[in-house]
VOFIFI-684969 format. One record per atom (N, C-alpha, C, O): residue number from 1; atom name; x, y, z. Coordinates in steps of 0.05 Angstrom, whole numbers, plus 5000, padded with zeros to 4 digits. Each point is the difference from the previous one (the first is absolute). Layout:
BEGIN
{NUM; "CA"; {X; Y; Z}};
...
end
This chain:
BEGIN
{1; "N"; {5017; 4977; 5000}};
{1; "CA"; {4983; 5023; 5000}};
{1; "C"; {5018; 5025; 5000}};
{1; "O"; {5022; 4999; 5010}};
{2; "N"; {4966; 5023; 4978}};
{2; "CA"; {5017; 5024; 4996}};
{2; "C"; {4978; 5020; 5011}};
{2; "O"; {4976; 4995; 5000}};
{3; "N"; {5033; 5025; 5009}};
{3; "CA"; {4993; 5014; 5023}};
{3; "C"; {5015; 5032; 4988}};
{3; "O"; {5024; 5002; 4995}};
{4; "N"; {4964; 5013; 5002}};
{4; "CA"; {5015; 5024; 4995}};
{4; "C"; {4981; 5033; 5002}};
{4; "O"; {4977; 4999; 4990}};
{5; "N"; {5030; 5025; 5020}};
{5; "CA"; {4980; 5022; 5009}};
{5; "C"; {5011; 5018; 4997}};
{5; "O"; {5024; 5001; 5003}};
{6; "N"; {4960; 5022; 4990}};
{6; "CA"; {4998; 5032; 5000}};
{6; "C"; {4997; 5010; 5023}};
{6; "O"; {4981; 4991; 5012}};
{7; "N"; {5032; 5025; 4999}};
{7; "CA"; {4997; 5021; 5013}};
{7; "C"; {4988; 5024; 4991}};
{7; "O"; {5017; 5016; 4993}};
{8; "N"; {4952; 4997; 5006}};
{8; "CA"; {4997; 5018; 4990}};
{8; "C"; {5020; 5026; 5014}};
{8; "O"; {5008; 5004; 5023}};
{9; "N"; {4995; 5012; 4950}};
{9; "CA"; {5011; 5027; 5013}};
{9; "C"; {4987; 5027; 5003}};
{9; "O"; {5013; 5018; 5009}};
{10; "N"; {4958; 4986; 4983}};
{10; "CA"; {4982; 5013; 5000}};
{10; "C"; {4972; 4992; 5018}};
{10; "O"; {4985; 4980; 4997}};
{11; "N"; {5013; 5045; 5025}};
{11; "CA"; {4969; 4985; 5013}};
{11; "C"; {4977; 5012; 4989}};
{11; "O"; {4977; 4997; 5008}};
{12; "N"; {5036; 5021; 4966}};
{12; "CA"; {4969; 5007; 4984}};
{12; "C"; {4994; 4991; 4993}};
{12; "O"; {5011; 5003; 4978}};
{13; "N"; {4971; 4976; 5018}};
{13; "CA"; {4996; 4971; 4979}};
{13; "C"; {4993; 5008; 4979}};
{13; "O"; {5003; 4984; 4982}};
{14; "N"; {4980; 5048; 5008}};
{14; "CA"; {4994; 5011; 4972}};
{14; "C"; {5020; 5009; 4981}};
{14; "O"; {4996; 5008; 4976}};
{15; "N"; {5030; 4989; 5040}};
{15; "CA"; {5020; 5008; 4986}};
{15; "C"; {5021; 4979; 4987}};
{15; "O"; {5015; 4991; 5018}};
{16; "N"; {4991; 4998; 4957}};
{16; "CA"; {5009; 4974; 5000}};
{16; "C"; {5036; 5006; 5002}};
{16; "O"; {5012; 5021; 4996}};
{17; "N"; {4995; 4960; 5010}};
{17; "CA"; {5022; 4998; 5014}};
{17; "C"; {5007; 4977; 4975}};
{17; "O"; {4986; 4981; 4992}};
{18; "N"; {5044; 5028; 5000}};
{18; "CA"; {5004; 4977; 4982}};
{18; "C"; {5017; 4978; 5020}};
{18; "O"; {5015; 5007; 5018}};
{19; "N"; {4979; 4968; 4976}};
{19; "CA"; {5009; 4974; 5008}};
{19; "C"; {5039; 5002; 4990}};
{19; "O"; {5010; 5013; 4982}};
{20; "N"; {5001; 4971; 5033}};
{20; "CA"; {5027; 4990; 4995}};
{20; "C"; {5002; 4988; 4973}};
{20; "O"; {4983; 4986; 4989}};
{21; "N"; {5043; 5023; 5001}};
{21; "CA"; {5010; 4986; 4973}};
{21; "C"; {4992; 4970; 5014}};
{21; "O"; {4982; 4986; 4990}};
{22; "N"; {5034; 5006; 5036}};
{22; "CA"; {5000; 4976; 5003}};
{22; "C"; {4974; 4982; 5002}};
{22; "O"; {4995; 4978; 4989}};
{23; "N"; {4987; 5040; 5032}};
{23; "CA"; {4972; 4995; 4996}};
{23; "C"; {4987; 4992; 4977}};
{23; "O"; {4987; 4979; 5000}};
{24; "N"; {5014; 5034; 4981}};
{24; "CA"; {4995; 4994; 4964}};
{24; "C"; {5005; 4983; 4993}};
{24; "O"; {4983; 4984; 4994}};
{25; "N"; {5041; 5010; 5005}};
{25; "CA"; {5019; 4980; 4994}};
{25; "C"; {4983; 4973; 5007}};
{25; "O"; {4989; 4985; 4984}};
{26; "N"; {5011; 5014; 5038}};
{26; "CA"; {4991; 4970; 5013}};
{26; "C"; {4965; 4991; 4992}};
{26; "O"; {4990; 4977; 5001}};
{27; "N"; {4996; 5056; 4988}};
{27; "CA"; {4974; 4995; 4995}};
{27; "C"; {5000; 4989; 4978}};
{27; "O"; {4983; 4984; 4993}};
{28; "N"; {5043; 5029; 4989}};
{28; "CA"; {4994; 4985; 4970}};
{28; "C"; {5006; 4977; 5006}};
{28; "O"; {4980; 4988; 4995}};
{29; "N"; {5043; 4990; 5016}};
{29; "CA"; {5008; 4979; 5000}};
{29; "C"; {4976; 4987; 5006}};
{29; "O"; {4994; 4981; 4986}};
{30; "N"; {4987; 5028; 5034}};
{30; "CA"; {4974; 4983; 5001}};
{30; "C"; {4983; 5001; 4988}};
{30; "O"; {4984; 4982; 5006}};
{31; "N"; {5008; 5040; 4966}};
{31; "CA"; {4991; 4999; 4980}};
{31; "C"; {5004; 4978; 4975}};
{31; "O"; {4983; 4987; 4988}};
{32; "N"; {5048; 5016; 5009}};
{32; "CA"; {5009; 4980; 4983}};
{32; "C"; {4998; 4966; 5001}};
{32; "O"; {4995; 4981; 4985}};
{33; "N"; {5016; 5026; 5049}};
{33; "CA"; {4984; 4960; 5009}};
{33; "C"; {4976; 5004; 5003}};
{33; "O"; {4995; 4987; 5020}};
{34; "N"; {4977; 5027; 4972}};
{34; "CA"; {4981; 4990; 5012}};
{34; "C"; {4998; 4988; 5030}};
{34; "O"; {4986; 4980; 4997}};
{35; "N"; {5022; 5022; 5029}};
{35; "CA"; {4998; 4994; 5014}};
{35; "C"; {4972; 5014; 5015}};
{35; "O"; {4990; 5022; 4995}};
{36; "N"; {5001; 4958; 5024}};
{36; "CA"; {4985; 5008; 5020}};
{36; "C"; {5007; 5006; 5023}};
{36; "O"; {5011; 4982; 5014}};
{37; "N"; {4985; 5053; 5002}};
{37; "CA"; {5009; 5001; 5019}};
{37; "C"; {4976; 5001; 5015}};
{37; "O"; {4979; 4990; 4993}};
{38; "N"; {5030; 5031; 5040}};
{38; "CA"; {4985; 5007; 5012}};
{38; "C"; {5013; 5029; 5011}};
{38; "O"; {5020; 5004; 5013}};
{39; "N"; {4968; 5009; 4980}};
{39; "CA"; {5002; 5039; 5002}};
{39; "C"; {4977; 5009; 5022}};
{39; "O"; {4977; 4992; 5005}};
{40; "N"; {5043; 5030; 5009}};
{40; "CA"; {4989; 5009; 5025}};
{40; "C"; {5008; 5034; 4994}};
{40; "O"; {5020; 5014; 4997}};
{41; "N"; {4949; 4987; 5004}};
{41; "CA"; {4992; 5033; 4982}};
{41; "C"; {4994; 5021; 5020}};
{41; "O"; {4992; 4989; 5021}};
{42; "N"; {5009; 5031; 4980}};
{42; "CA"; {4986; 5022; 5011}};
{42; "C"; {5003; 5026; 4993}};
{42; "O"; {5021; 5012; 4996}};
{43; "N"; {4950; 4999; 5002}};
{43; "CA"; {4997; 5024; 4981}};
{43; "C"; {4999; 5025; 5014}};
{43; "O"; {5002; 5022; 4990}};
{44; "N"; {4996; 4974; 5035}};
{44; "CA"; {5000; 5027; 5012}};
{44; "C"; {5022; 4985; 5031}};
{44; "O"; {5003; 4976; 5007}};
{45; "N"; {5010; 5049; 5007}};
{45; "CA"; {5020; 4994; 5021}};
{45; "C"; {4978; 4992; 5029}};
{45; "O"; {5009; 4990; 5020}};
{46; "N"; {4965; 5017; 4976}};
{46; "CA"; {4991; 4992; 5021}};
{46; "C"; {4983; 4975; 4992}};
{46; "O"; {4979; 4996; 5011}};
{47; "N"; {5030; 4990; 4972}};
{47; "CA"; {4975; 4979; 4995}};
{47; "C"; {5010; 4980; 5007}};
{47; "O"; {5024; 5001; 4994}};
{48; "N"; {4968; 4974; 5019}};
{48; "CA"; {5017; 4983; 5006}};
{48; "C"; {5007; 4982; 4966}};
{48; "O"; {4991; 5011; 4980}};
{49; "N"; {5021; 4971; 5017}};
{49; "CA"; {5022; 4998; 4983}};
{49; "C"; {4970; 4966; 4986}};
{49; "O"; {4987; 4985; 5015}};
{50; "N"; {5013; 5017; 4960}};
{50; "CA"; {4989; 4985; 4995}};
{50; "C"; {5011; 4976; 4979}};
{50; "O"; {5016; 5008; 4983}};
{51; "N"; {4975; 4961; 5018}};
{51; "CA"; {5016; 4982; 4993}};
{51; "C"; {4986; 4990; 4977}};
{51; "O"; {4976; 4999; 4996}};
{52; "N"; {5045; 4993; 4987}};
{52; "CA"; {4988; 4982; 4973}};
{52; "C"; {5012; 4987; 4996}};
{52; "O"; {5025; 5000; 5001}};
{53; "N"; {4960; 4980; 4992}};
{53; "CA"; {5023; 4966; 5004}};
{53; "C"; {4995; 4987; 4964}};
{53; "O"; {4984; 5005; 4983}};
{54; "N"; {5034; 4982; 5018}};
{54; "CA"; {5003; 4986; 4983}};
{54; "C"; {4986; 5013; 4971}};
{54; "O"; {4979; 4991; 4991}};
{55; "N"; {5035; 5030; 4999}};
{55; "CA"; {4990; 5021; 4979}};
{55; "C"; {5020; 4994; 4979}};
{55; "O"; {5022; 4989; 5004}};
{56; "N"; {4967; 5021; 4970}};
{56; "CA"; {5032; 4999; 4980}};
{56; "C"; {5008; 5031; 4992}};
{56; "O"; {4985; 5010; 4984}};
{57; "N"; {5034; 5003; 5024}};
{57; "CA"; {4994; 5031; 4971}};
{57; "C"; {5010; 4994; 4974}};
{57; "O"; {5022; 4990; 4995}};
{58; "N"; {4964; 5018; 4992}};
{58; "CA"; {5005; 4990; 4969}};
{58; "C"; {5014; 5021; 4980}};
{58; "O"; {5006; 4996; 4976}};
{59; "N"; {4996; 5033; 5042}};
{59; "CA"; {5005; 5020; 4985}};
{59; "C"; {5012; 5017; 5016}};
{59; "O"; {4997; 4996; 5024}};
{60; "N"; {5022; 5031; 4966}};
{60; "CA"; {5003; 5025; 5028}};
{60; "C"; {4996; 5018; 4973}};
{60; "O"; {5007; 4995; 4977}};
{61; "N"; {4979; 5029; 5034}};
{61; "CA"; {4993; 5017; 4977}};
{61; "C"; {5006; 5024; 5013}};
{61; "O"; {5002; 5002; 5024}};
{62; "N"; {5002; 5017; 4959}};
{62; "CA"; {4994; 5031; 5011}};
{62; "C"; {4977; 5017; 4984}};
{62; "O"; {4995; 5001; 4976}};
{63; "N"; {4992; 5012; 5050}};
{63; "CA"; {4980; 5021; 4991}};
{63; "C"; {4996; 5025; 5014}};
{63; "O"; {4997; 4996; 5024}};
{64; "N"; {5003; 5029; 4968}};
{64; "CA"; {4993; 5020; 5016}};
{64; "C"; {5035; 5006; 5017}};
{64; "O"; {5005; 5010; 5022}};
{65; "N"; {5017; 4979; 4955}};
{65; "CA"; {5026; 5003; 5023}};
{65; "C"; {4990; 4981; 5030}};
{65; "O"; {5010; 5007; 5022}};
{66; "N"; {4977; 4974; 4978}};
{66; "CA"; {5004; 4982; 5014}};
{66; "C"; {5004; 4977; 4991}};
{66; "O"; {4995; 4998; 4976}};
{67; "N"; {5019; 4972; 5043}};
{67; "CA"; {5000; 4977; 4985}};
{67; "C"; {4982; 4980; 5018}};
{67; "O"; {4999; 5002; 5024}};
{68; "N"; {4991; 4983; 4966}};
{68; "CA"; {4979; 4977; 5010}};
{68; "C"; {5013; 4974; 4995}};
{68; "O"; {5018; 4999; 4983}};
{69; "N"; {4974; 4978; 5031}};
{69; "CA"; {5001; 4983; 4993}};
{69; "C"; {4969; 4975; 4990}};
{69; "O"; {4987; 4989; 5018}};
{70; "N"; {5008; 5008; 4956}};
{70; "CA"; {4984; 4983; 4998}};
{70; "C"; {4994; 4980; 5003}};
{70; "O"; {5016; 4985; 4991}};
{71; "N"; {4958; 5001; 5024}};
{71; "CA"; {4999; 4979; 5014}};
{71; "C"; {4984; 4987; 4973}};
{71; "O"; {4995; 5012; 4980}};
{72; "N"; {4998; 4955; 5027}};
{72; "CA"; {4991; 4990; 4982}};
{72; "C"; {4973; 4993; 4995}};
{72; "O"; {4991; 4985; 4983}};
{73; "N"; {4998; 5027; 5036}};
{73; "CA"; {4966; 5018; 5006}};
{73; "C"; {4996; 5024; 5001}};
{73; "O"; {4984; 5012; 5015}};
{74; "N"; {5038; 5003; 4959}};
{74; "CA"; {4988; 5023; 4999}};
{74; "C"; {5007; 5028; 5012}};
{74; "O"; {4999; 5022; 4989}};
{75; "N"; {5014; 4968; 5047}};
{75; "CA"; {5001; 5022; 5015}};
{75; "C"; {5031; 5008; 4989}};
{75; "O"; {5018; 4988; 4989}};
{76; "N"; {4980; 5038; 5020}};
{76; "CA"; {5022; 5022; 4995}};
{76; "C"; {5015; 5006; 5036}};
{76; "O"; {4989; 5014; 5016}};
{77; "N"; {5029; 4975; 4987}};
{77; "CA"; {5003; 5008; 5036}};
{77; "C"; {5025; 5022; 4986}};
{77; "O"; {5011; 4992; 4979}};
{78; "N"; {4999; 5039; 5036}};
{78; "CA"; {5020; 5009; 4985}};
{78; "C"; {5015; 4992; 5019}};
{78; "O"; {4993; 4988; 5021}};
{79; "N"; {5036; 5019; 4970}};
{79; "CA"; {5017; 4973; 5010}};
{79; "C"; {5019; 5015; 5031}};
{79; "O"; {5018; 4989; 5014}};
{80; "N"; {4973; 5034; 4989}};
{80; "CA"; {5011; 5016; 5030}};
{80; "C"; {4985; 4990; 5023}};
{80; "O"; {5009; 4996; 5023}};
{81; "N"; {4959; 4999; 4965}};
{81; "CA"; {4988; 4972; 5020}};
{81; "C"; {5011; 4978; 5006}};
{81; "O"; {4993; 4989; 5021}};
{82; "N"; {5023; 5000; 4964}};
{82; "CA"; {4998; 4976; 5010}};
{82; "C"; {5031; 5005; 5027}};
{82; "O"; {5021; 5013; 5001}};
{83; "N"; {4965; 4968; 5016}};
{83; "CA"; {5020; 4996; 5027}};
{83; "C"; {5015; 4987; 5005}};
{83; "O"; {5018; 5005; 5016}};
{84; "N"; {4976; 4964; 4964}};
{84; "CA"; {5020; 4978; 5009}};
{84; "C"; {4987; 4982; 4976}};
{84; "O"; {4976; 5004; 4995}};
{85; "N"; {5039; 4979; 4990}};
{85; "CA"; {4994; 4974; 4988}};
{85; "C"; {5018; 4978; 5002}};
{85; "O"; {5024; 5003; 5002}};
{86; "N"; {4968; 4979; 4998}};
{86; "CA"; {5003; 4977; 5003}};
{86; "C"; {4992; 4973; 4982}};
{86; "O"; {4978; 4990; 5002}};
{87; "N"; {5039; 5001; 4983}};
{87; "CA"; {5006; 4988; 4981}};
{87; "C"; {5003; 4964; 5005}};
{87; "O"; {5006; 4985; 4982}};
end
């Protein structure tokens, strides 16, 4: 199992905060294997932190000067949300 996390550096959550080269990095590698992780999201600093298990992202896109990552139902999480994945 692989285990790896962001530290957000912004507590405005409307303001996007770009992710680590390294961060990136590791999202595409899990794009390219298709792997299923489990990502631990949160969209605002007071919300408690919410879990998604066994998801694939199939895509990382940018819009609006932000970047997302695409899940394979659709959802758009942008990628300064996410907290922790696990591979």
């Amino acid at each position: 199992m692989v285990e790896f996390s962001y530290k957000r550096i912004s507590e405005y959550m409307n303001v996007y905060v770009p992710v680590s080269c390294d961060f990136y990095d590791r999202l595409e590698e899990l794009v390219l294997r298709k792997r299923r992780v489990s990502l631990e999201i949160s969209e605002t600093p007071e919300s408690p932190p919410r879990k998604m298990e066994k998801v694939k992202i199939l895509d990382l896109v940018s819009m609006n000067r932000e970047e997302f990552a695409v899940l394979e139902d659709g959802e758009k999480i942008r990628l300064d949300y996410i907290l922790k994945i696990r591979a």
